[in-house]
GUKE-510756 format. One record per residue (C-alpha): x, y, z. Coordinates in steps of 0.02 Angstrom, whole numbers, padded with zeros to 5 digits, always signed. Layout:
N
XYZ...
***
This chain:
127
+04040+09035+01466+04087+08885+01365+04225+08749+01356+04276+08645+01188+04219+08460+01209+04279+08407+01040+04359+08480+00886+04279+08369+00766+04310+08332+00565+04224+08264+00446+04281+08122+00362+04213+07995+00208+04303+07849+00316+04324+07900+00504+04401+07736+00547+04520+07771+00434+04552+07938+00445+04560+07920+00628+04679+07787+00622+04793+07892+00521+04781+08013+00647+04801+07890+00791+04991+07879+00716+05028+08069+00706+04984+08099+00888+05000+07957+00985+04814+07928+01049+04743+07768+01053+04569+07746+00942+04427+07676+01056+04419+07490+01131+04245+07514+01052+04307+07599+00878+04306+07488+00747+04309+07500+00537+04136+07557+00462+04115+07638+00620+04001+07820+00600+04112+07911+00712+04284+07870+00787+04370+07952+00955+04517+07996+00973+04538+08055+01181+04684+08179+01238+04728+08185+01425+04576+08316+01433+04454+08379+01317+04446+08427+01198+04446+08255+01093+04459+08238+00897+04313+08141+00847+04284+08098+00680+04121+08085+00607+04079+08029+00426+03982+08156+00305+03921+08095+00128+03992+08234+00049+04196+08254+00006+04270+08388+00062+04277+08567-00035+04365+08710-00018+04486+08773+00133+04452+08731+00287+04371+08855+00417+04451+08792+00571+04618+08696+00553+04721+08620+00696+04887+08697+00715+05029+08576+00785+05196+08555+00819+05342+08416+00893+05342+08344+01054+05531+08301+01038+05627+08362+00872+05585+08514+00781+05484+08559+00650+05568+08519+00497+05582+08349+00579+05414+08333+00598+05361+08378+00426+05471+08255+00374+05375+08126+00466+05187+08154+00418+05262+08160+00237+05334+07966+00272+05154+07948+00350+05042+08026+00200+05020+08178+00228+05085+08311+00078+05115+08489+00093+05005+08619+00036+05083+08786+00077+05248+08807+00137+05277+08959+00236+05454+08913+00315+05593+09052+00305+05765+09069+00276+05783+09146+00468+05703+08985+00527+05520+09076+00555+05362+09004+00484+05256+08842+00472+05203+08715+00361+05006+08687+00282+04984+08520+00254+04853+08393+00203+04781+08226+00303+04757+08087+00200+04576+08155+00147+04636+08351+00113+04596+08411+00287+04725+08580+00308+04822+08575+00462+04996+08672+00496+05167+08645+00573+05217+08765+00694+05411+08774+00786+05376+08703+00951+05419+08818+01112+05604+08750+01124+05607+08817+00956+05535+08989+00960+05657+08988+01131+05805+08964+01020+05837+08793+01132+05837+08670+00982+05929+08711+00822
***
């Protein structure tokens, strides 16, 4: 048996990728993270973490392993509308007209990650 300590991505600037980050969730970077920094944490309530760790090669192709997220408060929609005003652009949208679906976007260096309806969603609790 295993447990996940970190979901980790690579990144050509981690402070500033993680920083970016930092804004979409919420979590604080390090007291200890600072720019030109190799690798930057970002630490949830438990693990795992993000940690972002820079690579000397840009990124190519799709992703393997994305994170899939979705609104603390507000709905989805809402929420895409908000990591657009932050930088992040779609890729793929997969919304439908019965309110179904998600989002692919891209972080600020082409990372995928999608937009899911959150559970008050899916529970028809938020329109």
């Amino acid at each position: 048996m295993i447990e996940i300590h970190a979901v980790t991505i690579d990144a050509a600037d981690p402070y500033e990728l993680g920083s970016w980050w930092s804004k979409v969730t919420g979590l604080p970077l390090g007291d200890d993270d600072n720019p030109g920094d190799p690798e930057i944490m970002l630490r949830t309530k438990q693990d795992p973490f993000l940690l972002f760790i820079r690579v000397p090669e840009g990124k190519a192709g799709k992703n393997r392993v994305h994170l899939d997220v979705n609104a603390i408060e507000g709905s989805r929609d809402q929420e895409v509308e908000r990591l657009l005003e932050l930088g992040a652009t779609i890729f793929e949208d997969h919304r439908r007209p019965d309110g179904t679906g998600w989002v692919t976007m891209h972080d600020p260096e082409g990372n995928e990650f999608c937009v899911t309806r959150n559970q008050a969603e899916r529970d028809g609790r938020l329109g």
